[in-house]
C-alpha positions as CSV (number, residue, x, y, z in Angstrom):
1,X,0.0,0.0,0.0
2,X,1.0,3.4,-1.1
3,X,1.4,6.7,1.2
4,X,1.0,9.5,-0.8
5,X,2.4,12.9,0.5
6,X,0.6,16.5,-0.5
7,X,2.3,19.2,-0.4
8,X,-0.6,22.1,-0.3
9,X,-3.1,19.3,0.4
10,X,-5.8,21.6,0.9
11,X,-5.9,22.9,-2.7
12,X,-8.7,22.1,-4.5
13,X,-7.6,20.0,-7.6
14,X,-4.6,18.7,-4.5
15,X,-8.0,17.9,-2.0
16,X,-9.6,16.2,-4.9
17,X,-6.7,14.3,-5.9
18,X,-6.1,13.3,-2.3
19,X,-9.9,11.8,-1.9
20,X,-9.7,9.5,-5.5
21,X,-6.5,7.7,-3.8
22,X,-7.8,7.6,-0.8
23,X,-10.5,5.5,-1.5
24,X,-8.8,3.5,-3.7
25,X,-7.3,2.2,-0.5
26,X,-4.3,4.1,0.0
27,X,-2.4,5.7,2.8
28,X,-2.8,9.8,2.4
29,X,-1.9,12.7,4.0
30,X,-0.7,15.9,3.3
31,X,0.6,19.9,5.0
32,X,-0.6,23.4,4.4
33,X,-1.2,26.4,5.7
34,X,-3.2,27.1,9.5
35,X,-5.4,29.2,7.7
36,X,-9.0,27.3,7.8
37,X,-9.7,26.3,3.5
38,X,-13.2,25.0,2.2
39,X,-11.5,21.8,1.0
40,X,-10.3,20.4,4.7
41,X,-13.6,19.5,6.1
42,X,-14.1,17.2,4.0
43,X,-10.5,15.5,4.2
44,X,-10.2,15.6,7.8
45,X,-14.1,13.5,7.8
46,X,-12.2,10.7,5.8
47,X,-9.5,11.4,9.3
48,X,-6.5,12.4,6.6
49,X,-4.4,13.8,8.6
50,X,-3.0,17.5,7.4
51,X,0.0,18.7,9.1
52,X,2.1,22.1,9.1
53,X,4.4,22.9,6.6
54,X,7.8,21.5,7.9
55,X,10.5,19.4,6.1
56,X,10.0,16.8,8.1
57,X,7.1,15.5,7.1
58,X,9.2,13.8,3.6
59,X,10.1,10.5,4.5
60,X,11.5,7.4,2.6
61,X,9.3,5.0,1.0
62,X,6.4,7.9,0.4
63,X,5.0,9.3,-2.9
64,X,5.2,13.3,-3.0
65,X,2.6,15.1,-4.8
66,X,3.2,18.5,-4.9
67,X,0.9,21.4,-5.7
68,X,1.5,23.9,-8.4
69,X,0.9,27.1,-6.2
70,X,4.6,25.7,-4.8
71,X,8.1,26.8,-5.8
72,X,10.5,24.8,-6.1
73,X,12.3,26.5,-3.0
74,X,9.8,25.1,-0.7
75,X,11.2,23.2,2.3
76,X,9.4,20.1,1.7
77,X,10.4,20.1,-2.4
78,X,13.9,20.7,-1.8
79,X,13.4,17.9,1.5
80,X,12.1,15.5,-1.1
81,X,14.2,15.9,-4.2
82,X,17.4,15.4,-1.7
83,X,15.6,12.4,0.0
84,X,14.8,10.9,-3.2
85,X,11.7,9.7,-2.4
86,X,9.0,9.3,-5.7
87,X,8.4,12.6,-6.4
88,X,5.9,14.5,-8.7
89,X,3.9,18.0,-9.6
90,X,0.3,17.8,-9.7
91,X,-0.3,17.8,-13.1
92,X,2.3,15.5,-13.6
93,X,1.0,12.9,-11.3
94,X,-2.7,13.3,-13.0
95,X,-1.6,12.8,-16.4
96,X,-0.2,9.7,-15.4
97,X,-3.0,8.2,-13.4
98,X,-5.3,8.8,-16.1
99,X,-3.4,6.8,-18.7
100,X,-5.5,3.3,-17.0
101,X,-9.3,4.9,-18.0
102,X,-10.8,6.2,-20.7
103,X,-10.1,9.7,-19.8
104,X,-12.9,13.4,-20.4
105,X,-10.6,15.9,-19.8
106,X,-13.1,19.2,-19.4
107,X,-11.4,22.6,-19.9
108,X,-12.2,25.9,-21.1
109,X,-12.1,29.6,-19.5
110,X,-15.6,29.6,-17.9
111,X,-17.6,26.7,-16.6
112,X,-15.1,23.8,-15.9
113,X,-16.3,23.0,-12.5
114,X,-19.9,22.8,-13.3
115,X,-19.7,20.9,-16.4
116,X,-16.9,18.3,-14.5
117,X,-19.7,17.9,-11.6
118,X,-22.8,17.4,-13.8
119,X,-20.1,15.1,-16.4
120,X,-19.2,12.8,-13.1
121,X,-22.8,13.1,-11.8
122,X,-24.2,11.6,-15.5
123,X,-22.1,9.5,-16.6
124,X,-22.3,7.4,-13.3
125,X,-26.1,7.3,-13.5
126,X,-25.0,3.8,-16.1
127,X,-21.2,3.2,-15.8
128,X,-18.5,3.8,-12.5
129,X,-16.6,6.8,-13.5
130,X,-13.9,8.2,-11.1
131,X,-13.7,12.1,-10.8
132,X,-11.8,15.2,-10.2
133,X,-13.6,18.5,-9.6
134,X,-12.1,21.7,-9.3
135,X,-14.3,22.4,-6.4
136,X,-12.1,20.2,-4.2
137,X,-14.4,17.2,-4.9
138,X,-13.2,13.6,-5.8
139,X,-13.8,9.7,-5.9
140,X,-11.8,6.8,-6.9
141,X,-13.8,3.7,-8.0
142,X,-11.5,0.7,-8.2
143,X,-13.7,-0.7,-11.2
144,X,-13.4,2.4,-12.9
145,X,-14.1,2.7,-16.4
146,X,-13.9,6.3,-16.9
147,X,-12.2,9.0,-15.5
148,X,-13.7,12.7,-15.4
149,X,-12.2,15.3,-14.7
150,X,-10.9,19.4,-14.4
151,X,-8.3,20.4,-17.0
152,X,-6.9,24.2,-16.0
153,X,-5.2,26.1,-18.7
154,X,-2.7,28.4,-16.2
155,X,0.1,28.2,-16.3
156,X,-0.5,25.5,-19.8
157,X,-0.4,22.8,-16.9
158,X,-2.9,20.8,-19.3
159,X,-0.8,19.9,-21.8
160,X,0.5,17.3,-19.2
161,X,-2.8,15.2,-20.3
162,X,-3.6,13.5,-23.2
163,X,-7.4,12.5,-22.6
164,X,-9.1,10.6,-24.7
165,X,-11.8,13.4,-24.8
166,X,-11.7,17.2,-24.0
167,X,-14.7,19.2,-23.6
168,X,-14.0,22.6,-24.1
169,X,-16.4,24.9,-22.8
170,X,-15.4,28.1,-24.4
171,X,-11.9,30.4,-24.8
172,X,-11.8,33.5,-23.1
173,X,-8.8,35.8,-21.8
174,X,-7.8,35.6,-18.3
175,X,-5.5,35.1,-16.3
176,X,-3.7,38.0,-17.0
177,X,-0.9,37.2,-14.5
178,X,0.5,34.4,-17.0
179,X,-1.4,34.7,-20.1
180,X,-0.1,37.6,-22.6
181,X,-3.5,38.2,-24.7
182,X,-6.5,36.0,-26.2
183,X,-4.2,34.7,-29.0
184,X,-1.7,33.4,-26.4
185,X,-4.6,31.6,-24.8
186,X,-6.0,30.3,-27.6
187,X,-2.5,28.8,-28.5
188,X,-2.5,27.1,-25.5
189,X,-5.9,25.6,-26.2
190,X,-4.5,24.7,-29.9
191,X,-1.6,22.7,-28.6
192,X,-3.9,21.1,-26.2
193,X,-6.0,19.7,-28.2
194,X,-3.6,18.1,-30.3
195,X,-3.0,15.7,-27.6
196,X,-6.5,14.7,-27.4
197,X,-6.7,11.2,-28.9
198,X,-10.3,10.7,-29.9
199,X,-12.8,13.7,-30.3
200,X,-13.1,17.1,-28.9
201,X,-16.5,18.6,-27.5
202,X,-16.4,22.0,-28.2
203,X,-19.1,24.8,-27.6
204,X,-19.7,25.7,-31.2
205,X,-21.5,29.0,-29.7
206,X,-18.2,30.2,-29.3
207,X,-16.6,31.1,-32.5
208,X,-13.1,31.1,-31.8
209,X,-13.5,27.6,-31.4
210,X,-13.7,26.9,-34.9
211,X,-10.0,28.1,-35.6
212,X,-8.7,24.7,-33.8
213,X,-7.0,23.0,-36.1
214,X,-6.9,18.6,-35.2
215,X,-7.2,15.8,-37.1
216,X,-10.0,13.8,-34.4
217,X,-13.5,14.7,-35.3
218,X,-15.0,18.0,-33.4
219,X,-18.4,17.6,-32.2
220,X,-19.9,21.5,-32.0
221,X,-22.6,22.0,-28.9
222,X,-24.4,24.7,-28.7
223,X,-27.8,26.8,-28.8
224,X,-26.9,28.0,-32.9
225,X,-28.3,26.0,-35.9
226,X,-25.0,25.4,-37.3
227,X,-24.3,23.0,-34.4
228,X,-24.0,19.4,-34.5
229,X,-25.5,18.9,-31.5
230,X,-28.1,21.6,-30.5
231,X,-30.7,22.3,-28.3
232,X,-34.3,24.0,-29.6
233,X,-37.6,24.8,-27.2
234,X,-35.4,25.8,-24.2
235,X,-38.5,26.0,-21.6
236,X,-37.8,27.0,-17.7
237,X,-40.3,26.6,-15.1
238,X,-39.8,26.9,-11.4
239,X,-38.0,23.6,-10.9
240,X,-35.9,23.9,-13.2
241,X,-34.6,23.9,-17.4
242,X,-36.2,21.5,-20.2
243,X,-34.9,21.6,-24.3
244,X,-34.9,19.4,-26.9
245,X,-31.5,17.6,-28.5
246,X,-30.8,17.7,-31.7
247,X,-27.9,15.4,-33.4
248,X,-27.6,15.9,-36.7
249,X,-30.5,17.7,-37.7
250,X,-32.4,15.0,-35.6
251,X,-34.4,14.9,-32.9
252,X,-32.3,12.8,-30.0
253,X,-34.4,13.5,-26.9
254,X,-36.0,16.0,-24.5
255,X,-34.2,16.6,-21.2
256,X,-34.1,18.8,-18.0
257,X,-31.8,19.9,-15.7
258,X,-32.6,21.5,-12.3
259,X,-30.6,24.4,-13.4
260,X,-31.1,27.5,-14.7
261,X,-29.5,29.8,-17.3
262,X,-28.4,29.4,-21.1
263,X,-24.7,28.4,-19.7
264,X,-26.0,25.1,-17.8
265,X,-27.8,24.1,-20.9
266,X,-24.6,24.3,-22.7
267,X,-22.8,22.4,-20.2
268,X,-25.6,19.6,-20.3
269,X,-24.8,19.4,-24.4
270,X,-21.6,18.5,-23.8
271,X,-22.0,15.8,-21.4
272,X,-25.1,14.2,-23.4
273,X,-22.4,14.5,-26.4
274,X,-20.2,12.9,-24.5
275,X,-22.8,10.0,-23.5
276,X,-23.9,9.6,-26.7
277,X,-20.6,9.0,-28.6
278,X,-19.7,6.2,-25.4
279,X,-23.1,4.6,-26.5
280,X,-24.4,4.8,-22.8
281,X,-27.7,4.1,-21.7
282,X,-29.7,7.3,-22.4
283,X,-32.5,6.9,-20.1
284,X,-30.1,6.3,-17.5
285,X,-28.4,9.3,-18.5
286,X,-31.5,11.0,-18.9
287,X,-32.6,10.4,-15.3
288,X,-29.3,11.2,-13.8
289,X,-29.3,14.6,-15.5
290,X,-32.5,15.7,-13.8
291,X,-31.5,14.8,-10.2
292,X,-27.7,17.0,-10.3
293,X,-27.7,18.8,-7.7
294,X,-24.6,21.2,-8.5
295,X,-21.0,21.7,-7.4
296,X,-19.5,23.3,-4.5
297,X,-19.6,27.1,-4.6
298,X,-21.5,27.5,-7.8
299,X,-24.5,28.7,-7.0
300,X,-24.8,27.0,-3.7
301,X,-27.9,28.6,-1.9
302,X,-29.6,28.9,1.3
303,X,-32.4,30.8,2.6
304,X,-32.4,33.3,5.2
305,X,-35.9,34.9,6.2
306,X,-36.8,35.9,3.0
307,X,-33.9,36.8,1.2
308,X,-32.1,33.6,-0.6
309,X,-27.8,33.8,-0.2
310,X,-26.3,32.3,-2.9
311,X,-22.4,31.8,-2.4
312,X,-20.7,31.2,-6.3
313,X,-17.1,31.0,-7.5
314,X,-17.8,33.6,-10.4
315,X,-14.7,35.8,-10.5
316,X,-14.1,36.7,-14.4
317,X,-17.0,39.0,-16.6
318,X,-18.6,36.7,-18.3
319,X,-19.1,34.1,-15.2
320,X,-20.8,36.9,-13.0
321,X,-23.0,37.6,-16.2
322,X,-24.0,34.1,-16.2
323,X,-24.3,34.1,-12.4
324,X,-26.9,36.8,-12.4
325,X,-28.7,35.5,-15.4
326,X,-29.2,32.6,-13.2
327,X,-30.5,34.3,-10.5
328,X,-32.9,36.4,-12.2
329,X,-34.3,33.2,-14.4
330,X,-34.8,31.1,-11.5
331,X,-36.1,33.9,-9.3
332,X,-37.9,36.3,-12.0
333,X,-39.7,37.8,-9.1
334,X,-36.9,39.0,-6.7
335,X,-34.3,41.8,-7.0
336,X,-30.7,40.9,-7.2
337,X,-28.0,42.1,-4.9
338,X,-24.4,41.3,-6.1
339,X,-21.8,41.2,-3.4
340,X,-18.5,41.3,-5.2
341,X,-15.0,40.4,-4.2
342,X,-12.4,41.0,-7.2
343,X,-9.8,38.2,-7.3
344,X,-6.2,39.7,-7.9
345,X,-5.2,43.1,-8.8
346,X,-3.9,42.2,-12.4
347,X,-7.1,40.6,-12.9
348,X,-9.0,43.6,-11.3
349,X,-7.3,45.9,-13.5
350,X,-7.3,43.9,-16.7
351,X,-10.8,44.0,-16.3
352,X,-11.8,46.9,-14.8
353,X,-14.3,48.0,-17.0
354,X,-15.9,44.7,-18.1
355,X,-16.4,44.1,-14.2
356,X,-18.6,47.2,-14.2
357,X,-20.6,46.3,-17.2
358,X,-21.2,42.5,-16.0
359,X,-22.3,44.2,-12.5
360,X,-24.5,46.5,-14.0
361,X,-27.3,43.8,-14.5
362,X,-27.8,43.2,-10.9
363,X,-30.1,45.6,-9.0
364,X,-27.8,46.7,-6.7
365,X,-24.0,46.2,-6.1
366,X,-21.8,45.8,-2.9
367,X,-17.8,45.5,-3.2
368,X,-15.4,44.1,-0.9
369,X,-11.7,44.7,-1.1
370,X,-9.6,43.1,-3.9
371,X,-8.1,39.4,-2.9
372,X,-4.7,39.0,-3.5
373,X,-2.7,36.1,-4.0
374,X,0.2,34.1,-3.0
375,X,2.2,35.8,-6.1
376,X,0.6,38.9,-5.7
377,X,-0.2,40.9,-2.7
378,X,-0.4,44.2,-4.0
379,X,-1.6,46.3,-7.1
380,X,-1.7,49.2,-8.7
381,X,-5.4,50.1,-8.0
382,X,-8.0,49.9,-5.2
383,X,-11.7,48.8,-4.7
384,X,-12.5,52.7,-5.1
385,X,-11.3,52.5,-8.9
386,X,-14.0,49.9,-9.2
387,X,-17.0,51.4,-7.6
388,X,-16.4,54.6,-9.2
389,X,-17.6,53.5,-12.8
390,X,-21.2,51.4,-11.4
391,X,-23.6,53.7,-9.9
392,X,-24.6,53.6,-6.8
393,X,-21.9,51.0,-5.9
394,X,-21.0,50.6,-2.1
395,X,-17.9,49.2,-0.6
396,X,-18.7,47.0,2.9
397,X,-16.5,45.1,5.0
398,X,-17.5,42.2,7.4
399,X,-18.2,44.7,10.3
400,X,-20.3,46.7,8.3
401,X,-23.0,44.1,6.4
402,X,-26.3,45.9,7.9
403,X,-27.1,47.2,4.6
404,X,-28.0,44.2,3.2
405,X,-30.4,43.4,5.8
406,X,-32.7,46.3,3.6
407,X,-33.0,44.3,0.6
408,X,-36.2,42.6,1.6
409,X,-37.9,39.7,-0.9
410,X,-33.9,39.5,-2.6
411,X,-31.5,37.2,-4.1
412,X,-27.6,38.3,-2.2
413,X,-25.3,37.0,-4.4
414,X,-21.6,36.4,-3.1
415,X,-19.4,36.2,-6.0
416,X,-15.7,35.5,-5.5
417,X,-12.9,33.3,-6.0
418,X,-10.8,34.5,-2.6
419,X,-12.6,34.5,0.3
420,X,-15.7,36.2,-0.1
421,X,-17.1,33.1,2.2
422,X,-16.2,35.1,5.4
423,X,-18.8,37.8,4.1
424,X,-21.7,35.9,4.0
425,X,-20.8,34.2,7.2
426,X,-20.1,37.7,8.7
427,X,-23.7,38.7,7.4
428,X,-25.1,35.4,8.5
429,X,-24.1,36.3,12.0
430,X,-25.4,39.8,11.8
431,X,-29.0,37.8,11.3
């Protein structure tokens, strides 16, 4: 039996990781920071232990996975390179793994996480499919037959894999950090999909999508009429989405998802795509898509008197666009209160504008200071710059969430990639 190591354990594709080989029966542990992180709960209720950072923790006979938010300077690394113990990066160790299933990579800018969970979710509804979710979510199934799972783009860390499907959701700039402009990203997408072995998913919606250039078959998704697979009669009702599929010009099916908004149709395209070309069972599939129940931190509600909190991961334009399309669909009768935490000050400022406009469509809009990051800790604006181009913007801090408390009968979105969590707690307190 195997003891795995994780370096930065608490991360969430290092968490998610750390769950598939745990309950594949092997030993796992792992270090990280003190500070309290939404993935640890669930680790520590399996009892895997997570220690401080400290050298020595690296001992002989152990596998080391270390996580890509790590340099190479980090006490443990440099303790396990000398120790020459089996060692590995993250992406590394995952594109390995993956080699003994037949492999869905999912990628894309926006919409990886959701589409992962609801591909995982499906697909075992008729065959055992171990997962990866970005949200810090995993299983291992020792009878396996697939393997689902998040592919990020930063940092190109992706071209590790070579599934033998990728869904790509869309291409988008971000990541401004690493990422040089929207040709550099789609460049990294190209190459990617090269190592794909037999088909690509791709949202035909998006036209940049078209430029790849591969020798597998691409199977477009989409809402247009020039998609191979498509959806028609999109009809939402208070429980939740129903359309018709299309393959081909043909009529495949009609199916609903408890979800709302254009984007989670998309994503349930591309996993019926993906069903469909495996040849699994589609009333299985069919059933299993109508009782998903989401993904940590994407749209994850609860209700409060009666306001509903909704606590969501969106942290580029178009995902907080999609976020409060969401809201407003499945609550047409409610105003919508965005709480906003910018994630980085290169992405902040990359953004600045297109922020504004995506905040626009809520109702009313709250911002909370700009998150740094690990490799960034400072910028070269503030929250002010922010506020000043939405009207009626307010900035609020977790000792001063009263205001909210006014916007009876509303949705209070908290939209954020940092650590907006502590403001809804701070506001759930206040009530």
């Amino acid at each position: 039996m195997t003891l795995y190591h994780f370096i930065g354990i608490k991360g969430s594709g290092m968490s998610a990781l750390a769950h598939i080989l745990f309950d594949m029966d092997n030993d796992v542990q792992g270090s990280d920071i003190a500070k309290h992180f939404f993935t640890e709960d669930a680790l520590r209720d399996k009892g895997i232990n997570i220690l401080p950072f400290d050298a020595a923790n690296i001992k002989e006979g152990m596998t080391v996975i270390a996580g890509n938010a790590f340099g190479d300077e980090h006490p443990e690394i440099v303790r396990a390179k000398e120790a020459g113990v089996e060692y590995y990066r993250y992406h590394d160790f995952l594109g390995e793994f993956m080699s003994q299933y037949t492999s869905i990579a999912v990628t894309g800018a926006h919409g990886k996480t959701s589409t992962t969970g609801l591909l995982s979710h499906v697909m075992n509804g008729d065959k055992k499919t171990s997962y990866l979710i970005g949200d810090g979510t995993g299983m291992g199934q020792l009878e396996s037959e697939y393997f689902a799972f998040e592919a990020c783009e930063y940092r190109r860390h992706f071209l590790s894999y070579t599934p033998d499907y990728a869904i790509i959701t869309n291409i988008d700039f971000d990541h401004p950090d690493y990422f040089k402009s929207l040709d550099d990203v789609f460049d990294a997408f190209q190459e990617m999909a090269v190592k794909v072995k037999k088909a690509i998913i791709a949202c035909g919606d998006d036209r940049i999508l078209h430029d790849l250039k591969v020798d597998i078959p691409v199977y477009y998704y989409g809402l247009n009429a020039d998609n191979r697979v498509r959806a028609e009669h999109i009809r939402h009702s208070a429980d939740g989405t129903s359309f018709d599929v299309l393959i081909d010009n043909e009529f495949y099916g009609t199916f609903r998802t408890p979800m709302f908004g254009d984007h989670q149709v998309l994503n349930a395209l591309a996993v019926i795509t993906i069903c469909h070309l495996e040849k699994l069972d589609m009333d299985n599939i069919r059933e299993a898509l109508e009782l998903f129940g989401g993904v940590k931190r994407r749209f994850s509600e609860k209700k409060a008197g009666d306001q509903i909190l909704i606590d969501d991961y969106a942290h580029h334009p178009a995902e907080i666009k999609a976020t409060i399309e969401s809201a407003n669909k499945k609550y047409p009768d409610k105003k919508v209160v965005a709480i906003f935490q910018p994630h980085t000050f290169s992405r902040t400022e990359k953004f600045l504008q297109a922020f504004a406009d995506s905040l626009k469509e809520a109702d009313q809009v709250y911002l909370c200071e700009i998150f740094g990051s690990a490799r960034e800790k400072s910028g070269n604006l503030t929250i002010q710059d922010l506020a000043e181009l939405i009207p009626n913007a307010a900035v609020i801090s977790e000792d001063n969430m009263q205001e909210l408390k006014a916007h009876q009968n509303a949705v209070l979105l908290f939209m954020g990639a940092g650590d907006i969590q502590k403001f809804q707690q701070a506001y759930e307190n206040l009530l």
